[in-house]
N, C-alpha and C positions, 0 to 999 in steps of 0.2 A: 360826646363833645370833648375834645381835647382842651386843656389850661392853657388861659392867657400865661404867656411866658411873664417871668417877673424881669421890670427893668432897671438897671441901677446906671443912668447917666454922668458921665465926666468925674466918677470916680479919681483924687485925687489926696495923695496923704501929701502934708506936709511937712518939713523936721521935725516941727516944733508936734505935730500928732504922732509920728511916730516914736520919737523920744517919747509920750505920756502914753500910746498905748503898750510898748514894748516893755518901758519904767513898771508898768503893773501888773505884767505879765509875770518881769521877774522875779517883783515884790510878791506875786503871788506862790511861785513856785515853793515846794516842801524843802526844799533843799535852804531856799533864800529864808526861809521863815523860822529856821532851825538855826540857821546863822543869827539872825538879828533876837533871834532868842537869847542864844548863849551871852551873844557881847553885850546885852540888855540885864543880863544877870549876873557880867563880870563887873559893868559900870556901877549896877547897885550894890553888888558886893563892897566892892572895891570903896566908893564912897561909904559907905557906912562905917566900916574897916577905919578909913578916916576920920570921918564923923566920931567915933570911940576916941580915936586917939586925941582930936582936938577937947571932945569932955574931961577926959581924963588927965590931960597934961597941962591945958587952958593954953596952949598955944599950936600952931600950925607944922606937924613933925617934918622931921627932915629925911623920912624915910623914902624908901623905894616905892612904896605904895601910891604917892604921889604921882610918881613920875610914871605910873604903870597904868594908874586915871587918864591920865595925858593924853599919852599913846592910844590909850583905847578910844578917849572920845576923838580924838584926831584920826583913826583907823576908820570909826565910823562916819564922820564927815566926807575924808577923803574917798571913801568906800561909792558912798553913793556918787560923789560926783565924778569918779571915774567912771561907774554905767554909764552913767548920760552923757560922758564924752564919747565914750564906745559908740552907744549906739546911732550918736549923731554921726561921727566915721559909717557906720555901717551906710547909715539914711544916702549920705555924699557918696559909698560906692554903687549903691542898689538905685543906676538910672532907669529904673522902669517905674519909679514908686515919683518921678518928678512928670510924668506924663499922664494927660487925666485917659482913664479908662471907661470904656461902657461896657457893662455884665450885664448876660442875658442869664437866668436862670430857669430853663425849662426842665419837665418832667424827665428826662433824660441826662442834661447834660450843662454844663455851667461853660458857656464861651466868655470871652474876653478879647476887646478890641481896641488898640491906641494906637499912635503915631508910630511903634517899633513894630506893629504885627498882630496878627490873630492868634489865640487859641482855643481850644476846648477839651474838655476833659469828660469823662464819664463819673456820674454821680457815685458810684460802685469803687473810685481811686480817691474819695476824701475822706481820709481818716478819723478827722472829727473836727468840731466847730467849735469857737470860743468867742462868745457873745462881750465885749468888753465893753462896760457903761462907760460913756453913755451911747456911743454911735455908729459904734464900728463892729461886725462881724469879721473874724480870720477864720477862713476856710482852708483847712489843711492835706495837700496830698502828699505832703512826707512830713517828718518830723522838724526838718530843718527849714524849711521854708512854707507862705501863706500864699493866699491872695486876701486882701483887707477891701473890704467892700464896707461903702461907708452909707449906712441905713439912710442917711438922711439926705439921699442921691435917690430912693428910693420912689417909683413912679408910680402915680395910680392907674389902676384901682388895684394894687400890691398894698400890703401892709406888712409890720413885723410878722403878727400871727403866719399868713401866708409863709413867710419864709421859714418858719420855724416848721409852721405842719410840711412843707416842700422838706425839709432836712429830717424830721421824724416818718415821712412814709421811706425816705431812702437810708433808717436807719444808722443814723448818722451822731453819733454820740453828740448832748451840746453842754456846755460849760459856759457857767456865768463867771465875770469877776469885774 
């Protein structure tokens, strides 16, 4: 007996989700987490650093340490909110993520169908999957680009499990974040 194909109807991101799944993708990444480490342990350096000096002198120094707090909490404010302008630029050029999509996912082969066109792929070209809470899977056939299939488009009698064990018989690395 061959499997009910799994179906994910009118699939549709919007800015506003892809700026929050993209946001924690990047928040997730080793590279981004090593960053906000170090400036997390320049700001408390740095304020303590301060904190000494105001103990010690009972007033507010005039030193460069100051001005270097500043800079840093201002680095990290401005930091984050120019991702999320990026990535809203990205969402405004990536017109295929403004059209709602239907995926099919069978034992074979993951198609995809909207207003610009068809496609399909072979299970054997997704490199790996990234489950992001709460509602969206990216299934990846390069590194630089997804398909975002939004679970809760998800049609019965499919469930997560289903897609998860459809992605572990085809070997398919999965990541949560």
């Amino acid at each position: 007996m061959k499997p009910t194909p799994i179906v994910l109807s009118g699939v549709q991101l919007s800015a506003d989700e892809f700026v929050a799944v993209n946001f924690r993708l990047w928040r997730a990444r080793p590279r981004t987490r090593l960053n906000h480490w170090i400036l997390g342990a320049a700001i408390a350096l740095l304020s303590v650093s301060l904190g000494l000096e105001v103990y010690q002198s009972g007033r507010l120094p005039q030193s460069s340490s100051l001005v270097f707090l500043a800079v840093a909490v201002g680095y990290a404010l401005v930091r984050f909110g120019l991702v999320r302008y990026q990535l809203r630029r990205g969402y405004a050029k990536n017109t295929a993520a403004h059209h709602p999509t239907d995926f099919t996912l069978t034992d074979t082969e993951i198609r995809g169908r909207s207003a610009l066109g068809q496609f399909s792929g072979k299970w054997s070209l997704i490199r790996r999957a990234v489950w992001v809470q709460p509602h969206w899977l990216l299934l990846y056939p390069t590194e630089a680009a997804c398909y975002y299939l939004d679970m809760r488009r998800l049609q019965a009698p499919a469930t997560l499990a289903t897609v998860e064990q459809l992605l572990a018989t085809h070997q398919i690395p999965q990541q949560r974040i």
